[in-house]
C-alpha positions in Angstrom: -178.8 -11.9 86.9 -179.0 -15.2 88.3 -182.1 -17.4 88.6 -182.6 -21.0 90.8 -184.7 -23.1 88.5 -187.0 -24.4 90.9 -189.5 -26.0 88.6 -190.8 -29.5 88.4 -190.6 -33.0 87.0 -187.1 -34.5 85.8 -186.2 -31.8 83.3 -182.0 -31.5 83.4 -182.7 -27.8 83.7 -180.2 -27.3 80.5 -183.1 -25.8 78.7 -184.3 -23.5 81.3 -180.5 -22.5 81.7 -180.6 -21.3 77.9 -183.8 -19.4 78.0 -183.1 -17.6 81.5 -179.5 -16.8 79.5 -181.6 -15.6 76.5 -183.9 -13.4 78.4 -181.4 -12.1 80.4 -179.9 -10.8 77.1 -182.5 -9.3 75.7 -183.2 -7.8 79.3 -179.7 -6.3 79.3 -180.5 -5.0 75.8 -183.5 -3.0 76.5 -183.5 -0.2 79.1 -187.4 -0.7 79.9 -186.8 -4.4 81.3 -187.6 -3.3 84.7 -191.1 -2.4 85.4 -191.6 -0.2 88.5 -193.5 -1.6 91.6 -196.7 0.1 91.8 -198.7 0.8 95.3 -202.1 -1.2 95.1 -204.8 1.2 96.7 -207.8 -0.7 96.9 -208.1 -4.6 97.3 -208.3 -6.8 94.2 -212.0 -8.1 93.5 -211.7 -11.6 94.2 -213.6 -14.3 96.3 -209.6 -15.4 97.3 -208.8 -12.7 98.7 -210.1 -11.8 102.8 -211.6 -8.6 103.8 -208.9 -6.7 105.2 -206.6 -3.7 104.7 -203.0 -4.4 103.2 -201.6 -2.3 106.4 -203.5 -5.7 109.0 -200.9 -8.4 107.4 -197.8 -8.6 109.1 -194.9 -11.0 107.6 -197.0 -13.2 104.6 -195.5 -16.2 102.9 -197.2 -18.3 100.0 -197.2 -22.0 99.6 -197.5 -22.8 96.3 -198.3 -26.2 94.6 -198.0 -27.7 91.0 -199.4 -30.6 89.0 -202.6 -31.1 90.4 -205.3 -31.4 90.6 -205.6 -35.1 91.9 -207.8 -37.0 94.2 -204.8 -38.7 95.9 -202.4 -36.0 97.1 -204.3 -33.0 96.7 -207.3 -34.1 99.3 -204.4 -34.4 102.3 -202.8 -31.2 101.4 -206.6 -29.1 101.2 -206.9 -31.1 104.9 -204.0 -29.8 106.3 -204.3 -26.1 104.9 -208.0 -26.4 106.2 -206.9 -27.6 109.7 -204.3 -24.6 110.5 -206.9 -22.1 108.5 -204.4 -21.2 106.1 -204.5 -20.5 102.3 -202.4 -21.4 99.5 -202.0 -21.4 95.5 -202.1 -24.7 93.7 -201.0 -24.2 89.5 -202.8 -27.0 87.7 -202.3 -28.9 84.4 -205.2 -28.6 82.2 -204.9 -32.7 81.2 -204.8 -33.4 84.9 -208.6 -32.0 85.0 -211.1 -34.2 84.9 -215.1 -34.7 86.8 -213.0 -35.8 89.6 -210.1 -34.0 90.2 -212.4 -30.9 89.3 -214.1 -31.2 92.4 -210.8 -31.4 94.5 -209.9 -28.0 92.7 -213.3 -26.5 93.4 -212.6 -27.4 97.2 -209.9 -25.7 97.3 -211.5 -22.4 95.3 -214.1 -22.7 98.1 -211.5 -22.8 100.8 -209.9 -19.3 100.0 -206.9 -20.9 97.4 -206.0 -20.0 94.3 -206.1 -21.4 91.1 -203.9 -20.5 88.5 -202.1 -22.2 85.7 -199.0 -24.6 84.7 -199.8 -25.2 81.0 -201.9 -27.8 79.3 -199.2 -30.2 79.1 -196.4 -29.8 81.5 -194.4 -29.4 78.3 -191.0 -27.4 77.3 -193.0 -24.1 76.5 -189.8 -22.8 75.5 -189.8 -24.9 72.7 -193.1 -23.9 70.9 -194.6 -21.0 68.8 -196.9 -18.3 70.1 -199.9 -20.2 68.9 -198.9 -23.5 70.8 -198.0 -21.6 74.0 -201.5 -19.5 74.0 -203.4 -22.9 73.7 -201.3 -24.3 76.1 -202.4 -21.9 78.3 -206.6 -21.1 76.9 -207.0 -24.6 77.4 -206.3 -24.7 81.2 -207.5 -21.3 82.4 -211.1 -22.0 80.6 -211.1 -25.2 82.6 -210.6 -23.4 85.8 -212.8 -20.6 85.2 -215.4 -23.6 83.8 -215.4 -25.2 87.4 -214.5 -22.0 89.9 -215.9 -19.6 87.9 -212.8 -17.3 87.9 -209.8 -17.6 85.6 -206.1 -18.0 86.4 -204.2 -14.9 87.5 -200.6 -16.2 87.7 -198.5 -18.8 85.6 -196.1 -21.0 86.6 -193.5 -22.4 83.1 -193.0 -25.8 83.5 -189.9 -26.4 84.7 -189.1 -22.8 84.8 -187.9 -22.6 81.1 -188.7 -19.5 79.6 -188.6 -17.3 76.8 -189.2 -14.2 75.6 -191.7 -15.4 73.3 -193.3 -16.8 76.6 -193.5 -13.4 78.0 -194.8 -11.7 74.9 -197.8 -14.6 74.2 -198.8 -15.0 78.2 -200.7 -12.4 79.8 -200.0 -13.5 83.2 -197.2 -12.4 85.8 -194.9 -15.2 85.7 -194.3 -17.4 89.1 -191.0 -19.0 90.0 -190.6 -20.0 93.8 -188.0 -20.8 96.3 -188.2 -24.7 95.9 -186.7 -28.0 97.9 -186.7 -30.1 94.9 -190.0 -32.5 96.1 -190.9 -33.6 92.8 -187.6 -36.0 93.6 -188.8 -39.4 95.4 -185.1 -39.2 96.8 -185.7 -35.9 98.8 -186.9 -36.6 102.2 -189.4 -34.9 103.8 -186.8 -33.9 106.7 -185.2 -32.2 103.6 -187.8 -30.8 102.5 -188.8 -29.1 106.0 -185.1 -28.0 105.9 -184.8 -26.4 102.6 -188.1 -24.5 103.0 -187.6 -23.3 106.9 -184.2 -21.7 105.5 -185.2 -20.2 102.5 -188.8 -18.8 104.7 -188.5 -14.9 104.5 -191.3 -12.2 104.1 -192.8 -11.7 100.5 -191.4 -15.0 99.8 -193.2 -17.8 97.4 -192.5 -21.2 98.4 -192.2 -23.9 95.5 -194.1 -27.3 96.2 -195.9 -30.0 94.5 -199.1 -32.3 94.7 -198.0 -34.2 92.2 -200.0 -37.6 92.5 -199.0 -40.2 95.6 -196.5 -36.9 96.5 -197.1 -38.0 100.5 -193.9 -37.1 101.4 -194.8 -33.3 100.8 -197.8 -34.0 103.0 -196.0 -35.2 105.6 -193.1 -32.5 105.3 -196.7 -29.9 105.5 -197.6 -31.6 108.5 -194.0 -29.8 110.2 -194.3 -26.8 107.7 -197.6 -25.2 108.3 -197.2 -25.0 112.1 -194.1 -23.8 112.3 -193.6 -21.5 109.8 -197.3 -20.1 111.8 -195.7 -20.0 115.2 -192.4 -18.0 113.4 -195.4 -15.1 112.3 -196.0 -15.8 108.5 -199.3 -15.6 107.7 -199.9 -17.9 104.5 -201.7 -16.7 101.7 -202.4 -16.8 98.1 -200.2 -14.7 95.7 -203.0 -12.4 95.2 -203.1 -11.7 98.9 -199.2 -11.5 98.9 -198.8 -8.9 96.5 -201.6 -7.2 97.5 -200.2 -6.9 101.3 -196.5 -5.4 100.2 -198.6 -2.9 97.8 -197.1 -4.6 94.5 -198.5 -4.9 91.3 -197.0 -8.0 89.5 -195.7 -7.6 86.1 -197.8 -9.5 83.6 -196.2 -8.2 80.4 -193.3 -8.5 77.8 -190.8 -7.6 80.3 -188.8 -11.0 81.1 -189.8 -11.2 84.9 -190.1 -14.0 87.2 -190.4 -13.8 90.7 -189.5 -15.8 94.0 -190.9 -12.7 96.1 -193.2 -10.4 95.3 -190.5 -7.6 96.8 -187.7 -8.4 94.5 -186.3 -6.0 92.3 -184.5 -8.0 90.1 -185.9 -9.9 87.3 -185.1 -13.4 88.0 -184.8 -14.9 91.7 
């Protein structure tokens, strides 16, 4: 099984090399690893999610954004999203949160996004017990539900390291994302258009940050948004995305990750 380690910051990825390799083993080992997709009959019951039938989406792609919130970054990306009436799902750091940055998450709740959770820290969550990780990751989602009023329903590791102490202590389905590596200053935004126009498909989760003072992701969006809308994806949150291909994301022990919501492997 191989896995692209899309995650963020400068992390060497060695780490998230091991733990995918250690996963995979124990993956290999047990003959349950792979949890069957499941048909979604009714929608799920949350203000992010539209009021339509799975069978009106046609091809559906979600943008998804890490290490916010902020008041510098995250304000131009909720513009954008707003102007081409399209949704998204932004993973926060709980010690990013603050009276300000609060209200920039709360806009984008309001706006139809998601909120859902990239640790307390932005720490190797690899490298901690099950009590550590679990705060890591009470600590954020009480923050979000404090100023939504709903709590996380997907994580994102940061830097895509994992574990299988991860999966056993986190309730959540685990979120990787076909990524263009714009947490690096030294990626253009041309690049980034690139990357993320050849790696568009349907089901797919798109891996991008609003990191603070991340512009050149805002003006890579300004590109993105249209045209991935005039090739027929319709952007949405990851509840919406599974929810439209019928899937019912793992959020259990069983080491899965996913880069679609269609894929049938556990890593991608």
């Amino acid at each position: 099984m191989a896995m692209t380690a899309s995650g963020c910051g400068s992390g060497d990825g060695s780490s998230a090399a091991e733990s995918v390799s250690s996963a995979a083993e124990q993956t290999t080992a047990s003959s349950a690893a792979v949890t069957e997709v499941t048909t979604v009959e009714t929608a799920p019951s949350t203000t992010q999610h539209p009021a339509k039938e799975a069978s009106e989406y046609g091809k559906v792609l979600a943008l998804t954004f890490d290490d916010g919130p902020n008041t510098t970054c995250t304000p131009y990306v909720l513009d954008l999203l707003e102007k081409y009436d399209a949704r998204a799902s932004f993973f926060v750091i709980g010690n990013n949160i603050n009276e300000e940055s609060a209200q920039v998450m709360k806009r984008a709740y309001d706006m139809g996004c998601e909120i859902n959770n990239h640790s307390r820290t932005h720490s190797y969550m690899n490298k901690m017990d099950a009590d550590e990780i679990k705060e890591e990751i009470k600590y954020t989602s009480e923050l979000v539900e404090k100023y939504t009023g709903e709590q996380p329903r997907f994580f994102r590791p940061p830097y895509i390291a994992v574990n299988q102490t991860m999966f056993d202590s986190i309730d959540l389905p685990f979120i990787n994302g076909k990524g263009c590596n714009d947490w690096d200053d030294k990626v253009s935004a041309e690049t980034r258009i690139e990357k993320v126009l050849e790696q568009a498909e349907d089901g797919a989760i798109i891996l991008l940050h609003d990191a603070d003072m991340n512009f050149q992701t805002v003006q890579a969006l300004e590109t993105l948004i249209p045209e991935l809308q005039k090739q027929g994806y319709e952007l949405v949150t990851l509840t919406e995305l599974f929810f439209a291909k019928g899937i019912t994301p793992v959020s259990d022990s069983t080491p899965k990750i996913y880069s679609n919501c269609m894929q049938e492997g556990n890593w991608s």
